[in-house]
C-alpha positions in Angstrom: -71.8 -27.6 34.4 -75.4 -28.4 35.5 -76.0 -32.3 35.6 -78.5 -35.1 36.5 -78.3 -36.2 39.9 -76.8 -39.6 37.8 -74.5 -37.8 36.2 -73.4 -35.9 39.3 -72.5 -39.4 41.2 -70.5 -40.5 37.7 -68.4 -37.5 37.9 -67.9 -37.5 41.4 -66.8 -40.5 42.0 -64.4 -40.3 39.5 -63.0 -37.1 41.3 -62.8 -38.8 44.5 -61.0 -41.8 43.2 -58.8 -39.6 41.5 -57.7 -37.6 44.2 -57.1 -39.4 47.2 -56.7 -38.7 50.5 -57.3 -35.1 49.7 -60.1 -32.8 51.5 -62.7 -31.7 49.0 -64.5 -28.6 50.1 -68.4 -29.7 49.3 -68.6 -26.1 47.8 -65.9 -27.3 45.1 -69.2 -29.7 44.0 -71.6 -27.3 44.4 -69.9 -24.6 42.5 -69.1 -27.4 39.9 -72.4 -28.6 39.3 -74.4 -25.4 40.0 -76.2 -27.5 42.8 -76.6 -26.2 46.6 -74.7 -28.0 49.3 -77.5 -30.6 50.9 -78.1 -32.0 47.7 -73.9 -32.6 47.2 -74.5 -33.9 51.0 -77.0 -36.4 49.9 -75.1 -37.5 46.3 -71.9 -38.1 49.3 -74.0 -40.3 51.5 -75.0 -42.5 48.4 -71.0 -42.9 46.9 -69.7 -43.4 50.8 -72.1 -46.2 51.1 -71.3 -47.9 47.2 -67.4 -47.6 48.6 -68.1 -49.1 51.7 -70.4 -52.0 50.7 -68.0 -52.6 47.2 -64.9 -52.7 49.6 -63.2 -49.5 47.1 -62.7 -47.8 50.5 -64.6 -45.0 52.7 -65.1 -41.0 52.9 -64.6 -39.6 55.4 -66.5 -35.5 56.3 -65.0 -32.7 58.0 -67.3 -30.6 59.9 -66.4 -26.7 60.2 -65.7 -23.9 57.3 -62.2 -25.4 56.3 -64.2 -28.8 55.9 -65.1 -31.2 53.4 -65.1 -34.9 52.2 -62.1 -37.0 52.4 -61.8 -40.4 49.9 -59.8 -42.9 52.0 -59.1 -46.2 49.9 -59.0 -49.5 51.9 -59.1 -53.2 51.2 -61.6 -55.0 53.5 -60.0 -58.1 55.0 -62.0 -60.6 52.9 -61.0 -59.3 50.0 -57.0 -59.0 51.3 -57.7 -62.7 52.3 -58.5 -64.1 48.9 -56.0 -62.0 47.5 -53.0 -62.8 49.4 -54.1 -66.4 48.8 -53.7 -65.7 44.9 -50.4 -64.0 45.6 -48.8 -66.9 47.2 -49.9 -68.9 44.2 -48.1 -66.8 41.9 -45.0 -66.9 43.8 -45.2 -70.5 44.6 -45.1 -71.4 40.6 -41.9 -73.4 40.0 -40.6 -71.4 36.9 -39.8 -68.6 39.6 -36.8 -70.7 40.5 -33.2 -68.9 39.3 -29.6 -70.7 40.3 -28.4 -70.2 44.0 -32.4 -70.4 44.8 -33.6 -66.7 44.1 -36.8 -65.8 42.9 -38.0 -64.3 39.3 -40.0 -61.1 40.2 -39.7 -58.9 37.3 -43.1 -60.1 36.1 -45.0 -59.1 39.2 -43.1 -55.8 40.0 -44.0 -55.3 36.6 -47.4 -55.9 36.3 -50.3 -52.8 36.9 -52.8 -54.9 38.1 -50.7 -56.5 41.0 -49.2 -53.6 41.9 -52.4 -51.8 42.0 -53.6 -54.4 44.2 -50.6 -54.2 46.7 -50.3 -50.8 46.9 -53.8 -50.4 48.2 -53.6 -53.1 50.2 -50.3 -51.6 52.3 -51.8 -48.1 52.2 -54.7 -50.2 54.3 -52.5 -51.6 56.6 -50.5 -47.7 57.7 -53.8 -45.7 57.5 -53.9 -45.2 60.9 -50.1 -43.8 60.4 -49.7 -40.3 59.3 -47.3 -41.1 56.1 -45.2 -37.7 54.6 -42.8 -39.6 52.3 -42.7 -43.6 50.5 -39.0 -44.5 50.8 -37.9 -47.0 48.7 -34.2 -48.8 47.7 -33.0 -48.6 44.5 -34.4 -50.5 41.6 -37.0 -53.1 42.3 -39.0 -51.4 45.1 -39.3 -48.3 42.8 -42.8 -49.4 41.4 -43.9 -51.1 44.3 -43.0 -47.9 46.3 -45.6 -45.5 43.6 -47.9 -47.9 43.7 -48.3 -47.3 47.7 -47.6 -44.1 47.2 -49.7 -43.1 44.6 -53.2 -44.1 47.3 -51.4 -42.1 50.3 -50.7 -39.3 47.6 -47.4 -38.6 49.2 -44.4 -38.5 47.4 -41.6 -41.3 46.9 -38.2 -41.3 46.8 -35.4 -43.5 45.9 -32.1 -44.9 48.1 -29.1 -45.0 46.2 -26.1 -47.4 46.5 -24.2 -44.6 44.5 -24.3 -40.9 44.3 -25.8 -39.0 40.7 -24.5 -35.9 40.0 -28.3 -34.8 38.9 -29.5 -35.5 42.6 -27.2 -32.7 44.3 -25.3 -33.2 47.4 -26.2 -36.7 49.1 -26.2 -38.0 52.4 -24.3 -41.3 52.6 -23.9 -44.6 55.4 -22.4 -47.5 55.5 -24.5 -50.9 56.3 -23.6 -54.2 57.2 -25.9 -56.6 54.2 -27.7 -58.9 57.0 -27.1 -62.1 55.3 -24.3 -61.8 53.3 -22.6 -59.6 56.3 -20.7 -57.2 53.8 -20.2 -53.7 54.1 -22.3 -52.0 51.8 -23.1 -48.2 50.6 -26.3 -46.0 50.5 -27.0 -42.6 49.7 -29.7 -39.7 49.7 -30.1 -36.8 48.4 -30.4 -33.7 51.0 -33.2 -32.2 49.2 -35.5 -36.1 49.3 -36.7 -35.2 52.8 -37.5 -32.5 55.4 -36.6 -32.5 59.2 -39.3 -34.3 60.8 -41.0 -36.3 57.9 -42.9 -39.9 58.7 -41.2 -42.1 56.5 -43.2 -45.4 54.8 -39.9 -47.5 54.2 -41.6 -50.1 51.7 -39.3 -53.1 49.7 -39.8 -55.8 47.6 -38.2 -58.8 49.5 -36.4 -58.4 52.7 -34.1 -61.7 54.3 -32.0 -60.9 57.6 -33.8 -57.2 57.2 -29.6 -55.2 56.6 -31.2 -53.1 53.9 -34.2 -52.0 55.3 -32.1 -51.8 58.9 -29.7 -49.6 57.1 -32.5 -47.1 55.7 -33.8 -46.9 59.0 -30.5 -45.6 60.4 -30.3 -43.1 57.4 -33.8 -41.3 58.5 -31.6 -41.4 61.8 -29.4 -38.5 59.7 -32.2 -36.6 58.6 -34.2 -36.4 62.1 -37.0 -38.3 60.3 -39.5 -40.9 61.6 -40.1 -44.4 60.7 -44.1 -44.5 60.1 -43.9 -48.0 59.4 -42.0 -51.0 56.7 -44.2 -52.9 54.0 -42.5 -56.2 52.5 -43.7 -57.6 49.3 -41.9 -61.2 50.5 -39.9 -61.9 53.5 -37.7 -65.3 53.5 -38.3 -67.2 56.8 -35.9 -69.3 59.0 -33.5 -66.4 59.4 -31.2 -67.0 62.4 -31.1 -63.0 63.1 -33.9 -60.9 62.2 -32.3 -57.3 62.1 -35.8 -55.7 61.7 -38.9 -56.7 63.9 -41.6 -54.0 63.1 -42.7 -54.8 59.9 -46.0 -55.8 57.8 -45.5 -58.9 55.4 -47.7 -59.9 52.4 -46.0 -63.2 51.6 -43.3 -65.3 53.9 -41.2 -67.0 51.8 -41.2 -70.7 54.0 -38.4 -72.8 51.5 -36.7 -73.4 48.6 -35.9 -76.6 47.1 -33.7 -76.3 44.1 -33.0 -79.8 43.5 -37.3 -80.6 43.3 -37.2 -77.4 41.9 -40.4 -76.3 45.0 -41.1 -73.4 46.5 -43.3 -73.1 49.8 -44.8 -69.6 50.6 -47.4 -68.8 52.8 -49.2 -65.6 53.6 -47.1 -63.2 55.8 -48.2 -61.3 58.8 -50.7 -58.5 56.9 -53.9 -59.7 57.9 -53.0 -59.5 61.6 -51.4 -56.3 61.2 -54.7 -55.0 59.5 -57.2 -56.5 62.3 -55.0 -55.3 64.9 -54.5 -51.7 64.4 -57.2 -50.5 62.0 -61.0 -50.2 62.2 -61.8 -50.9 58.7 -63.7 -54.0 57.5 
């Protein structure tokens, strides 16, 4: 289809956000729009720099004849500041409060827009990881896990604390719960993961870590690698943190249930982000 160099930028732009983290040959635009390569070059330059100067992320070109243009989403730090800020309102709202001082957080693992939000904010913070798989425990973290997933473009899949017959033959270890200390179960199917895969272990609320510490030692059985661990909220004032290496969005600081309060502050993601990436 022959366009306007406006309507070129509209369409791809929309390609690019579309597909990311995928390497576009620039002769997959030219052949679309019937225009020659230096002019796809120069329509590039102009949606890098909107990304870049709107915060929606980068691209990123790769010279040679198996080249192209790469969109990489990122959130720049101010903008992960503000929201993180926003988060730990949210969370902090006394409503939240359930008996035995657990947290209501159907609402925000249900909600697009947060999750949006959060899943481009932790596939920021491991872009510097090469990421084959999202890896995720059964059921909250399963949104929270596409939602990451889904700006990495990598597939997800799903612990288990039983076996399903529509899954195959599973994989299967015992954990110790790290603050409840009871033996629990988790399984995997054989076919979720390949010798060898970089695993994104990301959760929705992590305490003493004996969930995610038990996922890592699963990967153990399939000769995988831990990329890295995103938590949605971590509880503080844990006497034995079982997991060290981790990136945190919100830290859970107390709950009061008789004042019916709830203090949160922001976890450790923006140092994360300033220490190992080079986006802004």
């Amino acid at each position: 289809m022959k366009l306007r160099r406006s309507g070129r930028l509209v369409d791809m732009t929309h390609y690019m956000l579309q597909h990311p983290q995928g390497l576009v040959p620039l002769s997959f635009f030219a052949d679309r729009y019937g225009s020659a390569k230096s002019s796809i070059s120069e329509d590039l330059g102009i949606i890098k720099q909107t990304f870049e100067q709107q915060g929606i992320g980068t691209l990123i070109t790769v010279p040679g004849a198996a080249g192209g243009v790469k969109y990489i989403p990122f959130v720049s730090n101010e903008e992960a500041e503000a929201y993180l800020e926003e988060l730990c309102t949210i969370i902090a709202k006394p409503e939240r409060l359930l008996p035995g001082g657990y947290l209501y957080m159907t609402d925000i693992l249900g909600n697009p827009k947060v999750l949006n939000k959060v899943g481009k904010m932790f596939a920021t913070a491991f872009s510097h990881k090469k990421v084959d798989i999202v890896m995720t425990m059964a059921t909250k973290g399963i949104p929270l896990a596409h939602a990451v997933a889904s700006y990495l473009d990598v597939p997800v899949v799903i612990v288990r604390r039983d076996s399903r017959v529509t899954e195959g033959s599973t994989v299967s270890i015992n954990y110790v719960s790290g603050s409840s200390k009871r033996i629990q179960t988790m399984v995997l199917a054989k076919r979720s993961l390949a010798t060898g895969s970089n695993v994104l272990i990301i959760d929705d609320f992590m305490k003493a870590g004996g969930t995610v510490s038990g996922m890592v030692n699963l990967l153990a059985e399939f000769q995988a690698n831990v990329a890295g661990i995103g938590i949605l909220v971590e509880s503080e004032h844990i006497e034995e943190r079982l997991i060290e290496d981790y990136v945190s969005l919100v830290k859970l600081e107390k709950v009061n249930e008789k004042d019916r309060q709830i203090e949160v502050q922001k976890g450790n993601y923006l140092q994360h982000v300033k220490t190992n990436t080079n986006l802004k």
